[in-house]
VODONU-478965 format. One line per 2 residues: number of its first residue (from 1); their letters; for each residue x, y, z of N, C-alpha, C. Coordinates in steps of 0.05 Angstrom, whole numbers, plus 32768, in hexadecimal, padded with zeros to 4 digits. Each point is the difference from the previous one (the first is absolute). Layout:
<nodes>
NUM	a	X/Y/Z/X/Y/Z/X/Y/Z | ...
</nodes>
This chain:
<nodes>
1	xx	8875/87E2/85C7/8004/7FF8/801C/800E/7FE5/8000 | 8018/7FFE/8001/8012/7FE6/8007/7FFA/7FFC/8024
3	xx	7FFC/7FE5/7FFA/8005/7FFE/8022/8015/8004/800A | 7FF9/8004/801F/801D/800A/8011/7FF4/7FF5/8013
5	xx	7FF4/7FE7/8010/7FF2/7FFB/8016/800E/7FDA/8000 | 8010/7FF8/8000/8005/7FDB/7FF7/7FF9/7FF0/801F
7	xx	800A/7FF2/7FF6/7FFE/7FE4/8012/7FEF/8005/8021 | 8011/8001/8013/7FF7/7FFA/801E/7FFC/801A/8001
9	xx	8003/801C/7FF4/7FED/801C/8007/7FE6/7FF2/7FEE | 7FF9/7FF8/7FF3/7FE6/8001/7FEF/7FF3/7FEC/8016
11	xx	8010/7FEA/800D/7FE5/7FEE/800D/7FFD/800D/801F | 801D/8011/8008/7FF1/800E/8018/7FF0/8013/7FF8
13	xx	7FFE/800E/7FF4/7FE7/8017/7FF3/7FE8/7FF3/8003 | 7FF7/7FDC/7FEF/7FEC/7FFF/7FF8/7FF4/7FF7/8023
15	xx	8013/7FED/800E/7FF7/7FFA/801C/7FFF/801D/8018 | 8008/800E/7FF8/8000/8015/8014/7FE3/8011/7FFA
17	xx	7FFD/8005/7FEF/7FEB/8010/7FEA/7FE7/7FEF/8007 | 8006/7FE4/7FF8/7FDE/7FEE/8005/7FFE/7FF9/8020
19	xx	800C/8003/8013/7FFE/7FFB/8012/8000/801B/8011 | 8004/801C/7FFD/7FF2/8015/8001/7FDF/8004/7FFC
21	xx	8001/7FF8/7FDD/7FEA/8001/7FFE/7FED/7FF0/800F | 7FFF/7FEA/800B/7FED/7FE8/800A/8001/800B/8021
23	xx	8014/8012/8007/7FF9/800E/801B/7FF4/800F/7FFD | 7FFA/8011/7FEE/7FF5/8013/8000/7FE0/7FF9/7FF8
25	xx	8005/7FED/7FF6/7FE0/7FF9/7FF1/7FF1/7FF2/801B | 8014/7FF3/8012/7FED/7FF7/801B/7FFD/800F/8013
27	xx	7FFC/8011/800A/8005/8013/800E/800F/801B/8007 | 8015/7FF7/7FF5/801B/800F/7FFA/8003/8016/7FFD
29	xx	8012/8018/8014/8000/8019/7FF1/7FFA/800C/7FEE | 7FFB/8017/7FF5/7FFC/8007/7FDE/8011/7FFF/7FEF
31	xx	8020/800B/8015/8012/8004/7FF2/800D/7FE0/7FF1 | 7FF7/7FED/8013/8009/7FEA/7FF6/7FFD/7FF4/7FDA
33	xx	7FEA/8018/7FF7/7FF9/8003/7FE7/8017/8002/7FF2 | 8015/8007/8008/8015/8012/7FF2/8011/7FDE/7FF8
35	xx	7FFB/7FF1/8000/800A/7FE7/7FF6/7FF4/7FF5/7FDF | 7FF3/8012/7FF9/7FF6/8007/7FE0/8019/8000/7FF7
37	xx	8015/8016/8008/8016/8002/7FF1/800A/7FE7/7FFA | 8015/7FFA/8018/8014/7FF0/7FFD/7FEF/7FEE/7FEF
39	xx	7FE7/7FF3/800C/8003/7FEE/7FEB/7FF2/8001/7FE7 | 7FFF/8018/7FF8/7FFF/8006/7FE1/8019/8006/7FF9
41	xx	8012/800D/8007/801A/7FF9/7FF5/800F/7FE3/7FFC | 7FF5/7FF2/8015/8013/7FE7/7FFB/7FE8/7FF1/7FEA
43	xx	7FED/800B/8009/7FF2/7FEB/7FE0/800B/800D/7FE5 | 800F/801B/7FF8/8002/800A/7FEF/801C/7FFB/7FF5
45	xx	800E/8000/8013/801B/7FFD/7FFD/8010/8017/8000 | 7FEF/8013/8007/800C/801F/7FFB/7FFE/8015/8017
47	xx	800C/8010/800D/8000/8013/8017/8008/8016/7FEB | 7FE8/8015/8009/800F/8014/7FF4/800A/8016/801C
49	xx	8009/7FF9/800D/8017/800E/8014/8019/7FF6/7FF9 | 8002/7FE3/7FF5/801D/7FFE/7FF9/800E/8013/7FEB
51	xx	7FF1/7FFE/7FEB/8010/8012/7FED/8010/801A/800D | 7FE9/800B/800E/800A/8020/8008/8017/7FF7/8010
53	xx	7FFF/7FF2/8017/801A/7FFA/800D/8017/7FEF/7FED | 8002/7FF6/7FF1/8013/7FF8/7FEC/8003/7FE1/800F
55	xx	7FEA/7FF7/800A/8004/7FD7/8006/7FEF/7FF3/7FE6 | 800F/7FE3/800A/7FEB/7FFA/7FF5/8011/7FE7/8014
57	xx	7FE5/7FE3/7FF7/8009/7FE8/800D/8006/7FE5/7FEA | 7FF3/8007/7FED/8002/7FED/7FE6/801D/7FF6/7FFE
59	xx	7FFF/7FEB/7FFB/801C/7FF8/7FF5/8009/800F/7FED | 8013/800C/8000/8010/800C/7FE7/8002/7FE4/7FE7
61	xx	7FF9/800D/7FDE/8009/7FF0/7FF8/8011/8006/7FED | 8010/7FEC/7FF3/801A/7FF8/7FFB/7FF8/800D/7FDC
</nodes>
């Protein structure tokens, strides 16, 4: 698993994801649970939907 998740996708993942989660944990819809992902992806560094679609966000390197 090489990462494919870099820079400003990995910190909106981890803010979108923990701040899902903390709605959801106060009251918050159920679905608001669904912020597990993103931000286990951006803590991982890895999406596995990128591969299948052929992105990635990582800097290409040289």
């Amino acid at each position: 698993m090489a990462a494919n998740v870099g820079g400003i996708d990995k910190i909106l993942r981890i803010v979108v994801g923990a701040g899902l989660i903390g709605w959801a944990a106060t009251s918050g819809p159920i679905w608001a649970w669904v912020g597990i992902v993103p931000l286990a992806t951006g803590l991982m560094g890895w999406c596995p939907l990128y591969p299948l679609l052929g992105m990635s966000t990582c800097p290409s390197k040289k």
